[in-house]
C-alpha positions in Angstrom: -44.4 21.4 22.0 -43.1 20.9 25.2 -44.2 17.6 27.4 -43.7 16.6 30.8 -42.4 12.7 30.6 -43.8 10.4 33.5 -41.3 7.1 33.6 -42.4 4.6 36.4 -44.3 1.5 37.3 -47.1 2.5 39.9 -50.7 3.2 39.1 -50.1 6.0 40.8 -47.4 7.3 39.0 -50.2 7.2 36.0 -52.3 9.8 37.4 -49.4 12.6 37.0 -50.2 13.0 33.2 -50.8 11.8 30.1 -47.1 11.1 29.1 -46.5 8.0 31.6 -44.0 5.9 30.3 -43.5 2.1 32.1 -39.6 1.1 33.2 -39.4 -1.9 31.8 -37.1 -4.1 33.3 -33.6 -3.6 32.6 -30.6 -6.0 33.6 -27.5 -3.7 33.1 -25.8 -0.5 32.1 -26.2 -1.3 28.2 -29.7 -1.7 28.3 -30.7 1.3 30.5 -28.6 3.0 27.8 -30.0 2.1 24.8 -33.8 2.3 26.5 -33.1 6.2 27.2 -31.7 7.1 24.4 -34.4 5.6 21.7 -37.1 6.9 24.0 -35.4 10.9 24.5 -33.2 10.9 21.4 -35.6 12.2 18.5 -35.9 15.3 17.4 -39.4 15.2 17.7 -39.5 15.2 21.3 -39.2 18.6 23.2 -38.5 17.3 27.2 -39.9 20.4 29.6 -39.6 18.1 32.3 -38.7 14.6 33.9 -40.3 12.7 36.8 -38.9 9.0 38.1 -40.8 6.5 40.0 -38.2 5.5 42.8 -39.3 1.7 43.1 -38.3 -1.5 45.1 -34.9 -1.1 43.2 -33.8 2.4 44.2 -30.2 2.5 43.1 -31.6 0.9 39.3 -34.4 4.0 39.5 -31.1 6.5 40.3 -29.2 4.8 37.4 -31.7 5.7 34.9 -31.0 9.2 36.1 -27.8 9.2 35.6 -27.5 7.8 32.4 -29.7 10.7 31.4 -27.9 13.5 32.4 -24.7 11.7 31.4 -25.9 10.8 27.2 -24.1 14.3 26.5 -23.0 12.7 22.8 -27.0 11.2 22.3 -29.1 13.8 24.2 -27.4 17.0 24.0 -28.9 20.0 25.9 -31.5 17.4 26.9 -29.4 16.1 30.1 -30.5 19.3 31.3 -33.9 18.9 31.5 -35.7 19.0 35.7 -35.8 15.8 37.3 -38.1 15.1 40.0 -37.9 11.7 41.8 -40.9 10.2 43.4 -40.9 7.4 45.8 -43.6 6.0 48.6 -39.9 5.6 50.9 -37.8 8.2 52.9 -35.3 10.0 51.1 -33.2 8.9 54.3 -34.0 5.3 53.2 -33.1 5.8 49.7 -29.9 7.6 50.9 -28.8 4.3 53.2 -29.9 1.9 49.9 -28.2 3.6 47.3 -25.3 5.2 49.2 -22.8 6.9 46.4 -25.9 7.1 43.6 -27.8 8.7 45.9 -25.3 11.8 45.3 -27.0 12.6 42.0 -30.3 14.1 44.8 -27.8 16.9 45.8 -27.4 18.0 42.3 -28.8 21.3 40.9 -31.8 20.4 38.9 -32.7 17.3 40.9 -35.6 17.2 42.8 -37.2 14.5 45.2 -40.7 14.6 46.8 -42.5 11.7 48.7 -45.4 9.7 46.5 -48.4 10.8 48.5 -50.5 13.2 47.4 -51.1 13.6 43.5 -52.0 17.4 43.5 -49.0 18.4 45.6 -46.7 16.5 42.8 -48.6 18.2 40.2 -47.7 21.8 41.8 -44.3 20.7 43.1 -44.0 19.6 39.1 -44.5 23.3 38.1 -42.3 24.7 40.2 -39.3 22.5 39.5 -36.0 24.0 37.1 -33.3 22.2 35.1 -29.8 22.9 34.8 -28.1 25.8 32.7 -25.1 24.6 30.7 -22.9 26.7 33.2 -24.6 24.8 36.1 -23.4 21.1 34.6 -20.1 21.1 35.7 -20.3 23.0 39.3 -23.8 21.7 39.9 -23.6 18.3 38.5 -20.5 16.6 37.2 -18.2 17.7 39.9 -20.8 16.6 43.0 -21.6 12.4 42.0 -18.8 10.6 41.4 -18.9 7.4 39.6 -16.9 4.3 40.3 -15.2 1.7 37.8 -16.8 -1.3 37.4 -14.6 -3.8 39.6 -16.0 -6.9 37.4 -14.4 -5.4 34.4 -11.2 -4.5 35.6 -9.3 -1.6 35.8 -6.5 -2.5 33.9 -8.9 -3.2 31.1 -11.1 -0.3 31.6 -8.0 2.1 31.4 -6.6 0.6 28.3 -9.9 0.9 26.5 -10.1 4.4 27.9 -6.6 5.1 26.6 -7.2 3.5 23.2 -10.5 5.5 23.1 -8.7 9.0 23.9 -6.0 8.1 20.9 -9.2 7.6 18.5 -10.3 10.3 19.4 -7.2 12.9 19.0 -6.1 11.1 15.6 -9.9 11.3 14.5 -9.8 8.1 13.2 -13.1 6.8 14.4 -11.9 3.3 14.7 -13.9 2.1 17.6 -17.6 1.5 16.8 -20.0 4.2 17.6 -22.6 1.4 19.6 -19.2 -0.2 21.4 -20.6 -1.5 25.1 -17.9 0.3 26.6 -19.0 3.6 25.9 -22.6 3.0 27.0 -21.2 2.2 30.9 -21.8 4.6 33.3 -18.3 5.5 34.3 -17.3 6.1 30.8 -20.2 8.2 30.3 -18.8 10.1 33.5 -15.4 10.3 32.4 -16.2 11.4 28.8 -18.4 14.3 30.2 -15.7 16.3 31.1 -14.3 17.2 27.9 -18.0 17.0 26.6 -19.7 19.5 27.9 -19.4 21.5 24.5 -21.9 18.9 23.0 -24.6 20.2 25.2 -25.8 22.4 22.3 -29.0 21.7 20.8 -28.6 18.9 17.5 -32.3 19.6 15.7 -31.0 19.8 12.1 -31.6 16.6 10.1 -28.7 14.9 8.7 -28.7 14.7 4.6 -25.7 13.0 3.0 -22.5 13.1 4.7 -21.0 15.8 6.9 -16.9 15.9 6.9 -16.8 16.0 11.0 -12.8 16.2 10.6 -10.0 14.7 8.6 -8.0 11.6 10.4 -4.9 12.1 11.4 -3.0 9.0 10.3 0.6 7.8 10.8 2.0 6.9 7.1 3.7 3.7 7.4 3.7 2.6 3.7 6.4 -0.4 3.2 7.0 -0.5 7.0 6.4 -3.4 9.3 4.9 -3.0 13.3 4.8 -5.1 16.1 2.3 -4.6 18.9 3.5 -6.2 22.1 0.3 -5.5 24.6 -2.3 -7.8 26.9 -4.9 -5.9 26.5 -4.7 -5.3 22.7 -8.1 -6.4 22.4 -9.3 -4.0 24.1 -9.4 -1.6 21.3 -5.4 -0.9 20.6 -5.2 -2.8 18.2 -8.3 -1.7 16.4 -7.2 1.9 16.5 -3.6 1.6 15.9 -4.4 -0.7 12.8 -6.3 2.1 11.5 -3.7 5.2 13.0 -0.9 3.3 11.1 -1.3 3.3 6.9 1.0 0.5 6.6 1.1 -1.1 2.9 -0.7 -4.6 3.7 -2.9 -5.4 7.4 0.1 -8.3 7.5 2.6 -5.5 8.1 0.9 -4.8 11.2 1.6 -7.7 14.0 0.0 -8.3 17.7 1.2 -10.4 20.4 -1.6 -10.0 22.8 -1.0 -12.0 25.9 -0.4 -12.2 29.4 3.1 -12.4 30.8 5.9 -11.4 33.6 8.7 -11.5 30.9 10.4 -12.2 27.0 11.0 -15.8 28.5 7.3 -16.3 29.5 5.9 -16.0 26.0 4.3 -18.8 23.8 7.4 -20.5 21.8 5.1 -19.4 18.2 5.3 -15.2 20.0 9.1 -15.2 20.8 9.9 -16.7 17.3 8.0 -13.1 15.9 10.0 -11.3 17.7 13.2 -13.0 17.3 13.1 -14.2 14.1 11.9 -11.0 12.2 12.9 -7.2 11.9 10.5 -4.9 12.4 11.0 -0.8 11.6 9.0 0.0 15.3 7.7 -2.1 18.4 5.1 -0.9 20.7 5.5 -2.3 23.9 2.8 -2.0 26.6 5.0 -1.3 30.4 2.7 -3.8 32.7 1.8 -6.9 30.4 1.2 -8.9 33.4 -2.2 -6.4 34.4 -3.0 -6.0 37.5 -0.5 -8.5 39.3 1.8 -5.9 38.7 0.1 -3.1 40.4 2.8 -3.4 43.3 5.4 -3.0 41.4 8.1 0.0 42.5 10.8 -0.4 40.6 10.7 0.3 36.6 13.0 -2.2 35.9 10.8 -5.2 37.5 8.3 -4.3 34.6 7.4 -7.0 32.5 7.5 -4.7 29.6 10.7 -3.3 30.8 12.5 -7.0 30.5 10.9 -7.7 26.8 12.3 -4.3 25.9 15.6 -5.0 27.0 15.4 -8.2 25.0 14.5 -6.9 22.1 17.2 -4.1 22.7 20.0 -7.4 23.3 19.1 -8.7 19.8 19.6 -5.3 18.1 20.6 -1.7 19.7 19.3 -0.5 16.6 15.6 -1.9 17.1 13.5 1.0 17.7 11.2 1.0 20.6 8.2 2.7 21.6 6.7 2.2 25.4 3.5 2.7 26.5 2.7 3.0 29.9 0.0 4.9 31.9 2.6 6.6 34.8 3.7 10.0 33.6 5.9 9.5 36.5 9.5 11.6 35.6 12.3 8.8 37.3 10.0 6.0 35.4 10.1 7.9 32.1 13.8 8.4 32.6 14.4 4.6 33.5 12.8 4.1 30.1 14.7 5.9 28.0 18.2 5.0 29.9 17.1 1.1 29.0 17.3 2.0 25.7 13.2 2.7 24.7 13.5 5.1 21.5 10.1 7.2 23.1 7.5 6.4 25.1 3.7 7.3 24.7 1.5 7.8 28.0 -1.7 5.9 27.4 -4.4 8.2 29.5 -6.0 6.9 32.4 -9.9 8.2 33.0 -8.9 8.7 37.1 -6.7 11.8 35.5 -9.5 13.7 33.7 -6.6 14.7 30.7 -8.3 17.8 28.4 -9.0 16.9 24.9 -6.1 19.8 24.4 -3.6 17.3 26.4 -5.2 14.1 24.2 -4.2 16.4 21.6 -0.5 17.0 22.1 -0.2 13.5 23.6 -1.2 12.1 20.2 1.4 14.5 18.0 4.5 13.8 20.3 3.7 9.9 19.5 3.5 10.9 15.9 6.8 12.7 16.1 8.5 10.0 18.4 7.2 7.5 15.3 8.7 9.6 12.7 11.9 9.9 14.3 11.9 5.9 14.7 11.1 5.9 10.9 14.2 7.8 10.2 16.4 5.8 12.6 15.5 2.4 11.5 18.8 2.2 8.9 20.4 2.2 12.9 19.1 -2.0 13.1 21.8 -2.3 9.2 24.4 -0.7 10.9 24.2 -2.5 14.4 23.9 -5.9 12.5 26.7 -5.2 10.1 29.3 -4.0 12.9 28.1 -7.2 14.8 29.4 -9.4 11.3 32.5 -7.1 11.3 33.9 -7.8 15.1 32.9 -11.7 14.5 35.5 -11.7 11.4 38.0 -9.0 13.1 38.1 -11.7 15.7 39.1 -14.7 13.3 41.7 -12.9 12.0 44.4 -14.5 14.3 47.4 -13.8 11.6 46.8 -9.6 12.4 48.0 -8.6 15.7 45.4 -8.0 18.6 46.2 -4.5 19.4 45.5 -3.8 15.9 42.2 -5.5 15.4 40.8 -4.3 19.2 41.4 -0.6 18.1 39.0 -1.7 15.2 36.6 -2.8 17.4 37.0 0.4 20.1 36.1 3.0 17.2 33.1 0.6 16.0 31.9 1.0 19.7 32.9 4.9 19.8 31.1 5.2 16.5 28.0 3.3 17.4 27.7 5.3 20.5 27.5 8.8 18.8 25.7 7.4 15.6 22.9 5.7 17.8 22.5 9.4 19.4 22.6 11.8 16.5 20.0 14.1 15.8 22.0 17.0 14.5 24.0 17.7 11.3 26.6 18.1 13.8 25.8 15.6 15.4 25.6 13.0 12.0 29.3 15.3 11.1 30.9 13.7 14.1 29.7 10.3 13.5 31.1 10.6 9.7 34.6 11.6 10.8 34.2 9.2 13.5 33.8 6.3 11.6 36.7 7.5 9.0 39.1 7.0 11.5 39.0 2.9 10.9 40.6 4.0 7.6 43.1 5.6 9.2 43.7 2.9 11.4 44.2 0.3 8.4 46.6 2.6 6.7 48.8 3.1 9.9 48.6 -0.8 10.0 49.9 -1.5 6.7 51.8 1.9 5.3 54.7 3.9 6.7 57.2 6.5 5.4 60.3 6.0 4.4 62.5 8.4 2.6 60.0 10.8 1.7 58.4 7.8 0.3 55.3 5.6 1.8 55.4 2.0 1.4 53.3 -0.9 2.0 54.5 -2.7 4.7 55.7 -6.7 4.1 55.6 -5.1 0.6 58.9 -4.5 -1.6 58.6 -1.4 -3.4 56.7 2.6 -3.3 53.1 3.4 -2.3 52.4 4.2 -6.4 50.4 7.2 -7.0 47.2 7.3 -9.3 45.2 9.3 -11.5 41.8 10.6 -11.9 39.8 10.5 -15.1 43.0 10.9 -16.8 43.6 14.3 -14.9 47.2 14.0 -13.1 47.4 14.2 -9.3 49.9 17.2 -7.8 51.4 14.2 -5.8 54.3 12.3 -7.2 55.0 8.6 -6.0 54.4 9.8 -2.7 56.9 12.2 -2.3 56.2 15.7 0.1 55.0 18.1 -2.3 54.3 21.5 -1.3 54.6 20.6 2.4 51.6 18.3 1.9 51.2 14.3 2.6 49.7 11.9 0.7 46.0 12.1 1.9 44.5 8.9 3.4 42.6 8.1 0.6 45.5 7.8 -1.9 47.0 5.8 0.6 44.1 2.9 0.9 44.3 3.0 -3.0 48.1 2.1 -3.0 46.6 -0.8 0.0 43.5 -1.9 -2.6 45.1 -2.0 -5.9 48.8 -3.4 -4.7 48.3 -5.2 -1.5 44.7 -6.9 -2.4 45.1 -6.9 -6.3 41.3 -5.4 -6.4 40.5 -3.5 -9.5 37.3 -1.6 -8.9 38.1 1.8 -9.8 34.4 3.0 -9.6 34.5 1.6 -5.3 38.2 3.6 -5.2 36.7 6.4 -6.1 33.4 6.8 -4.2 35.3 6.3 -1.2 37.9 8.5 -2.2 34.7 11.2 -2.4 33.3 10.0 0.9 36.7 10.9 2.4 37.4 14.2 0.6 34.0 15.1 1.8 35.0 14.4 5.7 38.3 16.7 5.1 35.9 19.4 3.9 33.9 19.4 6.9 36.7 19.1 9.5 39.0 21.6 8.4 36.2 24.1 7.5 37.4 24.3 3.8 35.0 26.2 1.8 36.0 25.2 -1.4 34.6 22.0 -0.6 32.1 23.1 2.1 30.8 25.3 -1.3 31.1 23.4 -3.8 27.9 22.0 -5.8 27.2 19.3 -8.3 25.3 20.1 -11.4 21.8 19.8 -9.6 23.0 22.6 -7.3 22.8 20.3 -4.3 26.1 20.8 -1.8 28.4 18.1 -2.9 29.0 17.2 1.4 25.4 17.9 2.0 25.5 13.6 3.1 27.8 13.8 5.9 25.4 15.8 7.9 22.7 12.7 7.2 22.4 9.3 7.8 22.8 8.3 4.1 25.8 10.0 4.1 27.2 7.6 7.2 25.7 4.7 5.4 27.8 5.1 2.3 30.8 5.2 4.4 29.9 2.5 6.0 29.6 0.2 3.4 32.5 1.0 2.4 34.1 -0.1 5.4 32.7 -2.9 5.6 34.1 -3.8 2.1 37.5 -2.7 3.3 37.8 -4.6 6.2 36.6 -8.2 3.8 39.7 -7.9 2.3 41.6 -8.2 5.2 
């Protein structure tokens, strides 16, 4: 049965009907919440209609009204029901009290009439309608407009707001249900925008438990995250904890403080970040809050100068920013410094659609997968950085010869720390096989028909395979062919350095076999499978392909 539900505090408000409720006294936003919602929430209770005592306190009377038609995720299709305010004072009066609450009177739905006499409220009750669902938007939401909370903050309020729209579009439900900052009215307001869908009636009892949608996490199993953000306590780090499956809670790290800059941090915070790897850091763009709302230029940023520091003590880091501008030359400035993606945390003066929320959420997971896959780039950076501090002891080579080293590192790490591609990860391969060339040109050179090993007395000697002969004899032309490179750096590692590791000799004789298949287009080695069926080059389109050559480099150049 349909009831008509009296709320107020007069003894004349008493005489409307049977179903007078008192308005007890309520301190904040929370509490006005939690009152409505036990007393309209059940099942039980069919609303026909509403009618509010406007006491001494007219803006706290207008709040309660709000909070009503705004309880979309407790109330449902009861936000709709007629409200009529009742007041002994002027609806002018209220108007010049309450100033932007007393919008909600302009709303469809909403109905004021002057406390006087108790059968012309009765009739006016009769005549007064609610809102359709088509009507909420138009004749509701789009007319009030609710305000932030200055005593909060803004910053604050739009990182919970952000943090709440990533819960929300990874399903994750990391952020309590009963959180205070859900129950405030401008959240409320915010959140009713992409709500409206949860107008429909919610009479069916709940038995057991109801799958409402599978979470959408980020697997992060054996990988290790740092969380560089002030207002990570303002539910980031609650739902990233839960958005990233990483093997152990320790492997997911929060520096949640204040600062203007890297150098600003507490000694204990800079030692994380200095002395440990991590395989991705999310790095909030404004980590000074508010003081930085002036701030034009992107590189001014506090979050823009610890980016750029973690960038100095590896290129290969991987960085993710997030930063509420969706601003195009800000974006751009971030990615030029070096940031490996960036994820726009939404701000509730935007309004984004849960479709937007949506997308937003799966580029981060992509941009996270890609920083996955790149990590092996913080090995490579660290290892070239070893390399050039020995290439530069080596004061017994001569310096054109080392700095030529050191100028294909650089070229290499340039295309390596921008592939994407097979080609892309092809070019890097042959890139970096040009160092072996380089330390065969250093140390070999032809002479009748015949290579030899410079400062060395006597032939570049040929070898064999598994027993199986080579078509090349003591380095003589054969067939109009050279001596390949890698026969020459085994004449360098078994007669120059007196190394014996024929297993090493012949890897990297693969690893540069493969690298000829790919730049002169030869199909026999292009086509060519191993006994799994797997393309025998199929690793110099890859990272793990570079990595192998890499390593053995990096051995080469120890035994100069």
């Amino acid at each position: 049965m349909e009831e008509i539900f009296i709320l107020g505090n007069s003894q004349t408000m008493k005489k409307l009907g049977d179903n007078f409720i008192e308005i007890p006294n309520l301190i904040n936003d929370v509490e006005i919440h939690k009152w409505i919602v036990q007393l309209l929430q059940p099942n039980d209770i069919d609303i026909e209609k509403l009618v509010i005592e406007i006491g001494d306190k007219p803006t706290f009377s207008l709040r309660i009204a709000y909070h009503i038609r705004l309880s979309i995720d407790e109330l449902h299709e009861k936000t709709l029901v007629p409200i009529l305010f009742v007041s002994t004072l002027s609806l002018n009066s209220i108007m010049l009290k309450t100033g932007i609450f007393s919008q909600i009177l302009a709303t469809k739905g909403t109905y004021f009439s002057e406390l006087e006499d108790i059968a012309v409220l009765k009739s006016e009750i009769e005549m007064i309608e609610g809102l359709s669902e088509n009507d909420y938007l138009t004749g509701f939401l789009k007319i009030i407009h609710i305000l932030p909370d200055e005593t909060f903050g803004r910053h604050s309020l739009a990182n919970i707001w952000g943090a709440f729209a990533m819960d929300k579009a990874a399903n994750t439900n990391a952020l309590p249900k009963d959180a205070e900052f859900k129950k405030t009215l401008y959240f409320k307001y915010v959140s009713a925008f992409n709500n409206t869908e949860k107008l429909k009636p919610s009479r069916l009892k709940i038995v057991g438990q109801i799958a409402v949608g599978k979470p959408n996490y980020i697997e992060a199993k054996g990988k290790r995250i740092l969380l560089i953000d002030d207002e990570a306590d303002n539910g980031w780090d609650t739902v990233l904890r839960e958005v990233f499956k990483t093997s152990s809670p320790d492997d997911f790290v929060v520096i949640n403080e204040k600062v203007k800059d890297f150098d600003a941090l507490f000694e204990p915070n800079k030692k994380i970040i200095t002395d440990n790897h991590f395989d991705l850091y999310l790095v909030d763009l404004r980590l000074n809050g508010l003081e930085e709302e002036d701030i034009l230029k992107t590189e001014d940023f506090s979050g823009m100068k610890v980016l750029r520091k973690i960038k100095s003590l590896n290129q290969g880091n991987q960085v993710i920013i997030f930063t509420a501008s969706n601003k195009v030359w800000n974006l751009k400035a971030l990615l030029d410094a070096g940031a490996d993606g960036y994820y726009m945390k939404e701000s509730p003066e935007y309004n984004f659609t849960k479709a937007f929320s949506e997308q937003n959420y799966k580029q981060f997971q992509e941009d996270v997968r890609k920083c996955f896959e790149r990590n092996f780039l913080t090995r490579i950076y660290s290892k070239m950085q070893t390399i050039k501090d020995r290439l530069s002891s080596l004061s017994s080579y001569p310096s054109e010869f080392l700095e030529e080293i050191v100028n294909q590192l650089n070229l290499f790490w340039n295309m390596i720390s921008k592939a994407q591609t097979e080609t892309d990860f092809s070019y890097s391969f042959v890139a970096l096989y040009m160092i072996i060339e380089i330390i065969n040109n250093q140390f070999i050179i032809m002479k009748d028909d015949k290579w030899e090993i410079i400062s060395e007395i006597g032939n570049l000697h040929d070898w064999e395979w598994d027993k199986t002969p080579s078509k090349y004899v003591k380095g003589t032309v054969v067939e109009g062919k050279k001596i390949p490179e890698s026969k020459k750096i085994t004449g360098l590692y078994f007669q120059k350095w007196k190394k014996t590791d024929n297993q090493f000799i012949h890897e990297l004789s693969f690893l540069i076999t493969k690298r000829n298949g790919v730049v002169h287009n030869d199909k026999r080695i292009l086509d060519k499978k191993n006994s799994k069926g797997k393309y025998l080059n199929h690793d110099v389109k890859t990272s793990e392909g570079v990595l192998k050559l890499f390593m053995a480099i990096e051995k080469i150049i120890d035994f100069l």
